[in-house]
C-alpha positions as CSV (number, residue, x, y, z in Angstrom):
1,X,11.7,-39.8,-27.7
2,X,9.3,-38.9,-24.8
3,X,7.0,-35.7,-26.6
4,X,5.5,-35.4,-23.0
5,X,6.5,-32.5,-20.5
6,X,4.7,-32.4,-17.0
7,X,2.3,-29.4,-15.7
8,X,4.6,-28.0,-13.7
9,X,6.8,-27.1,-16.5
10,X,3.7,-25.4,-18.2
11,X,2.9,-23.2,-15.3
12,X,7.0,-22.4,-15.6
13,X,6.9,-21.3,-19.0
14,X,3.8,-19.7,-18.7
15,X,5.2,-17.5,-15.9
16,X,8.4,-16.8,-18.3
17,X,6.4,-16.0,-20.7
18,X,4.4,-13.2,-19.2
19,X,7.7,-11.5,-18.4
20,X,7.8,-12.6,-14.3
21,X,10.9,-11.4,-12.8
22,X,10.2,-12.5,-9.5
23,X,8.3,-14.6,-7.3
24,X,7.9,-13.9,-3.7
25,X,7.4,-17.5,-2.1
26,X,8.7,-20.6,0.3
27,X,9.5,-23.5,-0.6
28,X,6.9,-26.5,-0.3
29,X,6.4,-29.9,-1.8
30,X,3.8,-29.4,-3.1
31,X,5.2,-26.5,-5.5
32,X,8.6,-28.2,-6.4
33,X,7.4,-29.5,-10.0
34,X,7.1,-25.7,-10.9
35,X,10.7,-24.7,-8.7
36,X,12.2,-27.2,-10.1
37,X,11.6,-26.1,-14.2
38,X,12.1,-22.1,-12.6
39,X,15.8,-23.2,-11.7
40,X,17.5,-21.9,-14.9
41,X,15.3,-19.6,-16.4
42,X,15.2,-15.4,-16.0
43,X,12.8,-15.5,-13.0
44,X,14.0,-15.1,-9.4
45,X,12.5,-16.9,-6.5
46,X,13.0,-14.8,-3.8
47,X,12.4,-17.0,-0.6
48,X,11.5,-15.4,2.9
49,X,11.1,-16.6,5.9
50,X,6.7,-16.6,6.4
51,X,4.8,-16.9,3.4
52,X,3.0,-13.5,4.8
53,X,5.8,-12.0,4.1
54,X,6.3,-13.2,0.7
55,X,2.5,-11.8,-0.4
56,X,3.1,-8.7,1.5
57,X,6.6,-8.3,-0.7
58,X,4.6,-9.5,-3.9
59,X,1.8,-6.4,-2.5
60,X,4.1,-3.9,-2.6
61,X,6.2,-5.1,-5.8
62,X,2.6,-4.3,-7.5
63,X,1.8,-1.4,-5.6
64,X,5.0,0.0,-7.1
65,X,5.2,-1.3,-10.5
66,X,1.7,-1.0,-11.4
67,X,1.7,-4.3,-13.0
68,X,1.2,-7.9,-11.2
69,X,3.2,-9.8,-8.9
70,X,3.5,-12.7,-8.4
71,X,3.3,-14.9,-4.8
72,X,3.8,-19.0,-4.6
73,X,3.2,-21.0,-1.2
74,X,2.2,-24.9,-1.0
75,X,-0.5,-26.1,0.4
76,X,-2.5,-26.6,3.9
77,X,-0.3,-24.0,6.2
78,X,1.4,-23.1,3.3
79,X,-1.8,-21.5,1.9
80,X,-3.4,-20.5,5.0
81,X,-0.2,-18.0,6.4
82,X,-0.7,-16.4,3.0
83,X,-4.5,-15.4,4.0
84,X,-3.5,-12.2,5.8
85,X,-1.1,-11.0,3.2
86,X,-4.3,-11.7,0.6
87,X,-6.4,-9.4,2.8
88,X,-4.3,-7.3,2.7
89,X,-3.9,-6.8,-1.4
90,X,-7.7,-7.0,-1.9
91,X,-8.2,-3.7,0.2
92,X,-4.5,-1.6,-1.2
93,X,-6.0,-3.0,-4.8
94,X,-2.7,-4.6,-5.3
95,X,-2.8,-7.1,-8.9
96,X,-1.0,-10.4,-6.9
97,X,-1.4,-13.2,-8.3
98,X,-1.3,-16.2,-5.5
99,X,-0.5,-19.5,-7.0
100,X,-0.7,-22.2,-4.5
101,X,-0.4,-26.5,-4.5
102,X,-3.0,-28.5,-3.3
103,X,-2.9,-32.5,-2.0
104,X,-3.8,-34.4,-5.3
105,X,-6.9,-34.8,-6.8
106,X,-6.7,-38.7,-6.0
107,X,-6.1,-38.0,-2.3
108,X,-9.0,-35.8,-1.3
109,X,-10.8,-36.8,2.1
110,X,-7.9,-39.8,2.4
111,X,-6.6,-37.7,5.0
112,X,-3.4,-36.7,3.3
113,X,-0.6,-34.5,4.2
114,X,-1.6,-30.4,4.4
115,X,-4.4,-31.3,2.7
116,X,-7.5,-28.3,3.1
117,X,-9.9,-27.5,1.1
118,X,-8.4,-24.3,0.2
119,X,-10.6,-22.3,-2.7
120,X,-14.2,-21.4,-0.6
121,X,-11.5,-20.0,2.1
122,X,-9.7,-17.5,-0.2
123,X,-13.0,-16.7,-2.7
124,X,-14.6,-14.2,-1.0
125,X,-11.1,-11.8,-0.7
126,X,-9.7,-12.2,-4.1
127,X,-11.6,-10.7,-7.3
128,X,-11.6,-14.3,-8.6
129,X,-10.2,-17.5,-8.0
130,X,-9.3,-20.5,-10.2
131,X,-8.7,-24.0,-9.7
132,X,-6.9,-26.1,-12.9
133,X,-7.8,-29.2,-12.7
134,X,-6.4,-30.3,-16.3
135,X,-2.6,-29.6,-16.9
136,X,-3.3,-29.0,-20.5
137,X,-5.0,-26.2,-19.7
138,X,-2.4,-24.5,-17.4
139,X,-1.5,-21.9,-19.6
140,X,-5.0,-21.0,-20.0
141,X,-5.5,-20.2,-16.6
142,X,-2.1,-18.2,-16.2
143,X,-3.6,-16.2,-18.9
144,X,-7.0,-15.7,-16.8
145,X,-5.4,-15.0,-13.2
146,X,-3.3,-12.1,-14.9
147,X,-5.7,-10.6,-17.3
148,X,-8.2,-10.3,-14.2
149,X,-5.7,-8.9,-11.8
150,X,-5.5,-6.0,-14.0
151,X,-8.4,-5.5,-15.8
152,X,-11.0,-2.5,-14.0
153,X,-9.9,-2.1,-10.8
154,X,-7.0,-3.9,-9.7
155,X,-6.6,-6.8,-7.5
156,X,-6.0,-10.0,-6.2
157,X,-6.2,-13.4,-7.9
158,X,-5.8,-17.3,-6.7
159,X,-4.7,-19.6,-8.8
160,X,-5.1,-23.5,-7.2
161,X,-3.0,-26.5,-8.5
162,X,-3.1,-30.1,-7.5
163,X,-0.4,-31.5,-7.3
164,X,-1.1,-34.3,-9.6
165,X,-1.8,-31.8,-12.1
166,X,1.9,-30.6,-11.8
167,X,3.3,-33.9,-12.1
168,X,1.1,-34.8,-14.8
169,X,2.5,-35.3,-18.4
170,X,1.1,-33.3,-21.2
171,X,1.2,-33.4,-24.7
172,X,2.7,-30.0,-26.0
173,X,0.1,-30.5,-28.6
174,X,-2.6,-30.4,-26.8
175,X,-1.9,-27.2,-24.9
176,X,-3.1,-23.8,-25.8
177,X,-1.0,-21.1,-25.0
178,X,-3.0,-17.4,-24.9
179,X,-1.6,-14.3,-24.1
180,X,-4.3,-11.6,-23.8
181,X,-3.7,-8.0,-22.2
182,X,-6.9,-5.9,-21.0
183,X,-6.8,-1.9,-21.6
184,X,-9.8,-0.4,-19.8
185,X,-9.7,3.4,-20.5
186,X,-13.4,4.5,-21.1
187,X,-14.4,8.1,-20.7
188,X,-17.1,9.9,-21.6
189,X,-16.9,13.2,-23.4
190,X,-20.5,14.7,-22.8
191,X,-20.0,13.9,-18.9
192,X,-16.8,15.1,-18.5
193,X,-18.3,18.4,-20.2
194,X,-20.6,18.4,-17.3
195,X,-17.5,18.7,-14.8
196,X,-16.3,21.4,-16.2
197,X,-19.7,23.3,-16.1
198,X,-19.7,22.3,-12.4
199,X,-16.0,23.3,-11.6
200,X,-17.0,27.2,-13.5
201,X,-20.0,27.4,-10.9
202,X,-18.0,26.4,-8.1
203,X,-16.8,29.1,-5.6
204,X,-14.4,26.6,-2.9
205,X,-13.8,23.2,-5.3
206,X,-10.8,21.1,-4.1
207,X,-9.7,17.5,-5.9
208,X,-8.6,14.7,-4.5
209,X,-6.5,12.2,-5.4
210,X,-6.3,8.2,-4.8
211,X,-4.9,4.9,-5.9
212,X,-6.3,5.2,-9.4
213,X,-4.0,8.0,-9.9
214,X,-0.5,6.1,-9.4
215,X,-2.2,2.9,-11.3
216,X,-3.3,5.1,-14.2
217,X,0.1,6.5,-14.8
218,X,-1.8,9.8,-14.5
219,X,1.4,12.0,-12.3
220,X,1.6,14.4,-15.6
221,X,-2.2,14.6,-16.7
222,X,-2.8,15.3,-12.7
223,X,-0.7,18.1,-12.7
224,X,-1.5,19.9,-15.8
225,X,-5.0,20.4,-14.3
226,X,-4.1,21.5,-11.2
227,X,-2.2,24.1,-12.7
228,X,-4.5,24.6,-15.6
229,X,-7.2,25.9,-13.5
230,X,-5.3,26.7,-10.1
231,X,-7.8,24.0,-8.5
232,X,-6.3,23.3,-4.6
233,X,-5.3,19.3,-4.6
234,X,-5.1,17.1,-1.7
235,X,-4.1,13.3,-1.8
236,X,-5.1,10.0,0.0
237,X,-3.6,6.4,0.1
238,X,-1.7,5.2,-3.2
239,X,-1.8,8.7,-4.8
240,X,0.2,10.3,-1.8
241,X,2.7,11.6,-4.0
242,X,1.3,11.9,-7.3
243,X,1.4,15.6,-6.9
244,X,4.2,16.7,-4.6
245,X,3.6,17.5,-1.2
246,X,6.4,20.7,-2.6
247,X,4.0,21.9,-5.3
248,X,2.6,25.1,-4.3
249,X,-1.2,23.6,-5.2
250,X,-0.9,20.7,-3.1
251,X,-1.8,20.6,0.4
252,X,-0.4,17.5,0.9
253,X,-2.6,14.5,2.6
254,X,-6.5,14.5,2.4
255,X,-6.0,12.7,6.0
256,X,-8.0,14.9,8.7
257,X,-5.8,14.2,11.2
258,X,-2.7,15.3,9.1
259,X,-1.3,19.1,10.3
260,X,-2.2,21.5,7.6
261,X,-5.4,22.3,6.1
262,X,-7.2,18.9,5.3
263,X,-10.3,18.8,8.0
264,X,-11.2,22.5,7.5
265,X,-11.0,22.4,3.4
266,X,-12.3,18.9,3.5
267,X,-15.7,20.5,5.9
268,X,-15.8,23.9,3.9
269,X,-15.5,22.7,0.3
270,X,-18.6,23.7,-2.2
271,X,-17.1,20.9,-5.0
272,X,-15.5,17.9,-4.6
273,X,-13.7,15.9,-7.3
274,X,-12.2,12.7,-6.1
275,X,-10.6,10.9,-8.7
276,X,-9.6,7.0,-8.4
277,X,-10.7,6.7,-4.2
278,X,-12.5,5.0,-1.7
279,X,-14.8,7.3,0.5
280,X,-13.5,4.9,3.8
281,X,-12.7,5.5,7.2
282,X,-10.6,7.9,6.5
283,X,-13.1,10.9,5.2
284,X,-15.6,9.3,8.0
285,X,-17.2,7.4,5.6
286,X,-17.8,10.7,3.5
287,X,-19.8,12.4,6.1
288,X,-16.8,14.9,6.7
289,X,-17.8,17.0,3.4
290,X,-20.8,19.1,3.4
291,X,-24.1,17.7,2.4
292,X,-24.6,20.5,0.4
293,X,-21.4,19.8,-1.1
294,X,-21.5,18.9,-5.2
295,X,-19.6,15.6,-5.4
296,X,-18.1,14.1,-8.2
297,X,-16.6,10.6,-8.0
298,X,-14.4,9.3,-11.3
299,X,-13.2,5.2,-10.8
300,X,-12.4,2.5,-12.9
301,X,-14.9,0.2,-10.5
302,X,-18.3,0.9,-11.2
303,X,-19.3,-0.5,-7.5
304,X,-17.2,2.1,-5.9
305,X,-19.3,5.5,-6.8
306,X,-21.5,6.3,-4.6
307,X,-20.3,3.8,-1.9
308,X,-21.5,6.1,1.7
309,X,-22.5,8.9,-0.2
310,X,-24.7,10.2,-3.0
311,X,-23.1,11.5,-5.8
312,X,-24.4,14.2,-8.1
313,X,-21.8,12.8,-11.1
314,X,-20.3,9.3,-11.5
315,X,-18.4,9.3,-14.0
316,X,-16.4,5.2,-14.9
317,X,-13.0,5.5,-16.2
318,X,-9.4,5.3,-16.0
319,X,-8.5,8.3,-14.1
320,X,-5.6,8.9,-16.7
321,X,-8.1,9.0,-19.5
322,X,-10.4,11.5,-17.4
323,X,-7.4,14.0,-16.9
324,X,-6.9,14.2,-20.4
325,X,-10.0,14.6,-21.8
326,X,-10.9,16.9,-19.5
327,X,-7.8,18.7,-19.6
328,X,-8.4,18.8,-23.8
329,X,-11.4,20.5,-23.4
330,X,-10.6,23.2,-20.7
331,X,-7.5,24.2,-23.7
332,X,-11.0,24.0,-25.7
333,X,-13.2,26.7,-23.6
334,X,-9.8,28.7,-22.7
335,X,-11.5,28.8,-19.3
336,X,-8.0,28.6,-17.2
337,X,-7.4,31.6,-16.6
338,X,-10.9,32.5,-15.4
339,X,-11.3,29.7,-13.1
340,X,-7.9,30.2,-11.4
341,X,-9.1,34.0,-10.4
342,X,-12.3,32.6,-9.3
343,X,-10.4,30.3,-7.1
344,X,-7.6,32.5,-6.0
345,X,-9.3,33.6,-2.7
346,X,-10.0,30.4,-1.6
347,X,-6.5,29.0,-2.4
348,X,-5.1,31.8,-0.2
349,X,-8.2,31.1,2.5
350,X,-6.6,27.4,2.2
351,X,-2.8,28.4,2.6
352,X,-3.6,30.3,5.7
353,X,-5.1,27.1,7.5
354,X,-2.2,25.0,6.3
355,X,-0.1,27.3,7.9
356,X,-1.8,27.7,11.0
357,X,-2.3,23.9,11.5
358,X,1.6,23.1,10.8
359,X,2.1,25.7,13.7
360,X,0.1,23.6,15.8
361,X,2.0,20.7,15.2
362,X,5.9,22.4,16.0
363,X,6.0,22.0,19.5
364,X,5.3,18.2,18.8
365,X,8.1,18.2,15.9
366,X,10.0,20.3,18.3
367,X,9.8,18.7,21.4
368,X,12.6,18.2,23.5
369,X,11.8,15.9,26.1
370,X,12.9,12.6,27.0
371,X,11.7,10.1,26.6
372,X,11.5,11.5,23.0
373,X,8.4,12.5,22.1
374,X,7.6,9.8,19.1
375,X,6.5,12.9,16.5
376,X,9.7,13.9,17.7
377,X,11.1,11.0,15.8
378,X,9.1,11.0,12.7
379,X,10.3,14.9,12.0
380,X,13.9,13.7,12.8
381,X,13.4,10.8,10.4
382,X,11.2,13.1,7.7
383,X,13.8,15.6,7.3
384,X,16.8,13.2,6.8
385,X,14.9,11.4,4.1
386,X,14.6,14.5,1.9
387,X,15.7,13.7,-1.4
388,X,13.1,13.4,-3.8
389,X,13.7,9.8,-4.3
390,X,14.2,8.4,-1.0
391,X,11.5,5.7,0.0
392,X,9.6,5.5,3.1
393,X,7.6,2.5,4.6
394,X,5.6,3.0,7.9
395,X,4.1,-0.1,10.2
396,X,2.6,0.1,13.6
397,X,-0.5,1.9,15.1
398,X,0.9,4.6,16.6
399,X,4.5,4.6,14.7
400,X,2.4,5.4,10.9
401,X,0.2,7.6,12.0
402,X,2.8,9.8,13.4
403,X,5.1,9.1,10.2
404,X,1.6,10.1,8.2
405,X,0.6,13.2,10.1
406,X,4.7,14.0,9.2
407,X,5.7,12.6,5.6
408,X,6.8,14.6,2.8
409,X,6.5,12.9,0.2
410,X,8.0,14.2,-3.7
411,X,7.3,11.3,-5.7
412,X,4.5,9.0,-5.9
413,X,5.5,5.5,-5.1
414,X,8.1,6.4,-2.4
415,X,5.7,6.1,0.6
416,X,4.4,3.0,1.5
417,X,1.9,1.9,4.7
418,X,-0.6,-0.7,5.7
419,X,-3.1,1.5,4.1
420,X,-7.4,0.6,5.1
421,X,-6.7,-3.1,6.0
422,X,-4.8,-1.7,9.0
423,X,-2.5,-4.8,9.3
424,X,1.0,-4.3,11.4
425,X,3.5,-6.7,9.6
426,X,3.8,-5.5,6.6
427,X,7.4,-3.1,7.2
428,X,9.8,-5.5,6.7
429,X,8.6,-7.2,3.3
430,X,7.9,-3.9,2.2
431,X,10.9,-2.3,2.8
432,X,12.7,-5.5,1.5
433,X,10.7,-5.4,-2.1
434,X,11.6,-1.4,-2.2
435,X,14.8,-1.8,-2.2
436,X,15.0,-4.9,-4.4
437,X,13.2,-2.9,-6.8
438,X,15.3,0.1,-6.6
439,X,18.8,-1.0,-5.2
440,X,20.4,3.0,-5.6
441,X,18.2,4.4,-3.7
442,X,17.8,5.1,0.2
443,X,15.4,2.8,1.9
444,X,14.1,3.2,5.5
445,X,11.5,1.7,7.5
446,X,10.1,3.2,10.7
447,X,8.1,0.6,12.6
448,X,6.3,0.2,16.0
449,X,8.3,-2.1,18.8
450,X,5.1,-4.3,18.5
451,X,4.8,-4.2,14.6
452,X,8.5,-4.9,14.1
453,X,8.1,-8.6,15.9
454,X,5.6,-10.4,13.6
455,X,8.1,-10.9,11.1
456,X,11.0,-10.2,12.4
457,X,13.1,-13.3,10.7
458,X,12.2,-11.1,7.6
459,X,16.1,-8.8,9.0
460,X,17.9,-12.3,8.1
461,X,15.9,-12.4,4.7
462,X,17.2,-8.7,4.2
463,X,20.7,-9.6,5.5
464,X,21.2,-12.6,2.9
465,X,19.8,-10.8,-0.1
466,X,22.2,-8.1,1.2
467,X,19.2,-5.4,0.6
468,X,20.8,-2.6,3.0
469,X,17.6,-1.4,4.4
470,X,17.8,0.9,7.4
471,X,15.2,0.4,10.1
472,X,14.0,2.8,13.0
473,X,11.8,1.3,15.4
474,X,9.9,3.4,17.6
475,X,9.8,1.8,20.6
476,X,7.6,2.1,23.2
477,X,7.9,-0.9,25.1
478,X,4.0,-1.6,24.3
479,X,1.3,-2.1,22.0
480,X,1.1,1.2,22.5
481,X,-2.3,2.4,19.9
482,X,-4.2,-0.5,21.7
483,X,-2.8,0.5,25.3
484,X,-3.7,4.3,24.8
485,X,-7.2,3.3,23.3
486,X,-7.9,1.4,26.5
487,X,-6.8,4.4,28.6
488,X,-9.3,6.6,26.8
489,X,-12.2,4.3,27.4
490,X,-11.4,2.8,30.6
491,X,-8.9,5.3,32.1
492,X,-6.8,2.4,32.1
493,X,-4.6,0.3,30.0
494,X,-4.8,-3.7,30.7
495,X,-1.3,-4.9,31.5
496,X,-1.6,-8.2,29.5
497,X,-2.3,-7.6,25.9
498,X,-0.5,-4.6,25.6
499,X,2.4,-4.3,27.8
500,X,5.7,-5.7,26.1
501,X,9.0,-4.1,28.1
502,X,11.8,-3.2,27.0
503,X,13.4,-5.4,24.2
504,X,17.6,-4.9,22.6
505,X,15.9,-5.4,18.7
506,X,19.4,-4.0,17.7
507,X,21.4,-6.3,19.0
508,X,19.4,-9.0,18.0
509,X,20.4,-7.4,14.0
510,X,23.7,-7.3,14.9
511,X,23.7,-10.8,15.9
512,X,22.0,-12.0,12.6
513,X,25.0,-10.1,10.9
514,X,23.5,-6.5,10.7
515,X,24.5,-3.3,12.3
516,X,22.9,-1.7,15.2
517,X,22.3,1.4,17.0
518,X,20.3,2.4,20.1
519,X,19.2,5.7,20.7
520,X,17.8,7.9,23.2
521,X,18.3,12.0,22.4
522,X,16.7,13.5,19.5
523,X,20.6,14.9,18.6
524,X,21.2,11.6,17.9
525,X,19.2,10.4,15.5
526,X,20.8,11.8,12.4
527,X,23.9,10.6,13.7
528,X,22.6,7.3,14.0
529,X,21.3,7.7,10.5
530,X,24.2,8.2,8.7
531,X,25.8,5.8,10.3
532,X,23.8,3.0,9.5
533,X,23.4,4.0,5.6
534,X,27.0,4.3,5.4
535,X,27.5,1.0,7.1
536,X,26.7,-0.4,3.8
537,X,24.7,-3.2,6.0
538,X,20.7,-4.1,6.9
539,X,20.6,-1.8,9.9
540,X,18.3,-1.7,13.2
541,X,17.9,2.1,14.6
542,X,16.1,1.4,18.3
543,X,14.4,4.2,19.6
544,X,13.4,4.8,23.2
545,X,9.9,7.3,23.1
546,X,7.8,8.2,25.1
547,X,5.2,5.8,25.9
548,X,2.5,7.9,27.6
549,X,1.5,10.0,24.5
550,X,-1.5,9.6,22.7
551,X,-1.5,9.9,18.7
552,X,-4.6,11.1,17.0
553,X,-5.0,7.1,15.2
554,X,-5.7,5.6,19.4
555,X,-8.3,8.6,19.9
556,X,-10.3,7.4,16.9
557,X,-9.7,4.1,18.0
558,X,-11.1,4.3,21.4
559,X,-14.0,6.1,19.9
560,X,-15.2,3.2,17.6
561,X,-18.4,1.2,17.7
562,X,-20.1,4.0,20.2
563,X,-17.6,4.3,22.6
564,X,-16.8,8.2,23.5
565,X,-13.7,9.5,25.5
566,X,-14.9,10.8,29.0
């Protein structure tokens, strides 16, 4: 009797045993000794059409889960389509794990088929990458690649096998098989006393929330301070959601751009307390607060306090484990009530500018001229998705940042975009993870004409997983965020690059076996809607808008590296 079993079984049973569900992948010789010992156990391969769309579905199976996913592609091209998807994790902190095959070790520099030297490509974007080069120790490294993507901050792993490793036979006894899991919840009580003497000398204090609220788990602990101390709350990226946009505390997204209060509250604020976020782009590198501004920064990452901005209090910790020790000792100092007077004047100050800057916005929501005005859209869409559940995925330049200045969002988890790494593509794989993940619930993706085509083969993935997403594209017959920045700087846009005419993307669904809709009047687009969720079927919602209007995102564009609009 043969004792031996082959690596590729090892890195199967290792998977199994971590409790994988899934694996977002296509198919490649140089993986099959690992499909081939999957076939009959509990884990799914779920095969799409690009391997980018495979890492972006594995992103947003994380993102949404809060526990790693896991993507498989083979090696050379394999490997290299998953690059973008990778990018894309790193910057979203998304805990995918990327295994991919390699040529043997025996055939390196013969010249053999896909073979690349893959791991000095992908180092520098994941937070560590691992090669096994001994099949014994398979299960060792499975053990490594998921206790890093979680442990601190979370993120991105490679794991590399060759594969003559796969194919190799092993001894069972010889094989070590460790299962460790990470909790990193540090806090520390005297400094988080010191936020709480800051928050009682603070006249106009705001909090805002990121990523490391929806990976802490922290939706309860968040609320329970806002409402302990009546402390306004704003939220960015992954923590959209965390608090409702509904409660009366919230003032929704911490995006300037965003109708509502955010620039003015963000410019006026006397305290900051940003818990589990990147001070990016998207707060202008930090310089949109006051300098005189008392900032306190709270993350898991060390390396991320104080990144574009000094900081008069770093504190390192899960943001969960913050909330609650600081919540214990404001029940401590019975300080509530005291600070939520204090505040009161500036929570009204604050309610008045969010007021005032969603009247701004109506006649945009409101608009009734054709071609639609493409806000025009995102209300139409907003308000149909209103039950607290529903999920939301944006892609495109122009297309999410009107969905972003326009979401409401109830839950956190339900709203899912490109985020800082900016990348169009994503929509589809999202959108199909969503509603493999949760299969009652209403699903719909609103995505540029340009975005939509990248992975467009990613409908038929949909259609024969029969996930009944419903998709909206907003189309403008253009690159139209790159067209409108070139207008700005140039006063004009430059035909080739950004000029795509008018395509029939629902009749191309329909072909592949969906149902499809076009649609011109704003009257009907919930028409449209309900029809395509009660088809039952992967649905394609196109949407003529207008393509001469300029969103906020292409103004900011046009303005980077030194440019100014004349």
């Amino acid at each position: 009797m043969d004792n031996n079993i082959i690596g590729g079984k090892l890195v199967a049973d290792a998977l199994v045993e971590r409790g994988v569900d899934y694996i977002f992948t296509l198919s490649g010789g140089h993986i099959t000794p690992i499909y081939q010992h999957l076939e009959k156990t509990n884990i799914t391969l779920f095969d799409t059409r690009h391997e980018q769309a495979a890492v972006f579905m594995a992103e947003a199976w994380a993102r949404m889960n809060r526990k790693p996913a896991v993507a498989m592609v083979t090696a050379g091209p394999g490997f290299t389509n998953a690059l973008t998807g990778i990018a894309s994790t790193r910057l979203s902190n998304a805990p995918v794990v990327l295994i991919a095959g390699c040529v043997g070790l025996d055939s390196v520099e013969k010249l053999d088929l896909q073979d690349m030297t893959q791991l000095p490509v992908i180092e520098p974007m994941v937070k560590k990458a691992f090669v096994c080069h001994l099949p014994e120790r398979i299960p060792e490294y499975v053990d490594m690649a998921f206790r890093t993507a979680m442990s601190g901050r979370p993120g991105p792993v490679y794991l590399e096998f060759p594969c003559n490793v796969l194919n190799a036979k092993v001894d069972p006894a010889a094989v070590k098989k460790p299962h460790t899991k990470v909790v990193s919840k540090p806090v520390d009580r005297e400094n988080t006393r010191k936020v709480v003497d800051l928050l009682k000398a603070a006249k106009n204090p705001i909090v805002i929330g990121g990523s490391g609220l929806w990976y802490s788990d922290a939706e309860k602990e968040m609320i329970e301070f806002v409402e302990k101390i009546g402390i306004p709350a704003y939220t960015g990226g992954g923590g959209r959601g965390v608090i409702p946009d509904t409660h009366p505390l919230c003032f929704e997204g911490s995006l300037a751009i965003r109708p509502g209060s955010a620039m003015i509250t963000l410019m006026t604020t006397d305290l900051v307390l940003f818990l589990g976020g990147r001070l990016n782009l998207f707060y202008i590198f930090g310089d949109i607060f006051p300098p005189t501004a008392k900032f306190i920064q709270v993350d898991i990452a060390p390396d991320e306090i104080g990144r574009n901005r000094s900081i008069d209090l770093g504190i390192v910790s899960d943001v969960k484990a913050f909330l609650q020790e600081i919540n214990s000792i404001l029940d401590e100092q019975k300080i509530g009530d005291k600070l939520k007077k204090q505040y009161q004047s500036w929570v009204d100050t604050i309610r008045a500018a969010h007021e005032a800057g969603k009247k701004e916005a109506k006649a945009m929501w409101e608009c009734e001229t054709l071609p639609m005005h493409p806000m025009r859209l995102a209300k139409e869409v907003n308000d149909f998705m209103n039950r607290e559940d529903d999920i939301v995925v944006a892609d495109g330049g122009d297309t999410s940042t009107w969905m972003g200045m326009t979401r409401t969002i109830r839950r956190g988890g339900t709203y899912l975009d490109y985020g800082l790494y900016g990348c169009l593509a994503v929509g589809l794989p999202y959108a199909n993870a969503a509603k493999l993940k949760h299969p009652d619930k209403r699903v719909l993706l609103i995505v540029g004409d340009g975005a939509v085509g990248f992975n467009f083969m990613e409908f038929h993935t949909a259609i024969r997983k029969k996930l009944p997403i419903v998709v909206v594209i907003c189309n403008d017959q253009s690159w139209g965020m790159i067209a409108h920045s070139q207008q700005l700087r140039m006063g004009h846009n430059i035909p080739d690059g950004t000029e795509l005419g008018w395509v029939d993307y629902h009749k191309m669904v329909e072909v592949l076996g969906g149902f499809g809709a076009y649609v011109e009047k704003p009257q009907d687009i919930r028409p449209a809607l309900e029809a395509a969720f009660a088809s039952g079927k992967t649905a394609c919602i196109n949407v003529k808008v207008d393509p001469s209007v300029i969103s906020p995102g292409s103004v900011a564009l046009a303005n980077l590296g030194g440019y100014k609009c004349e």
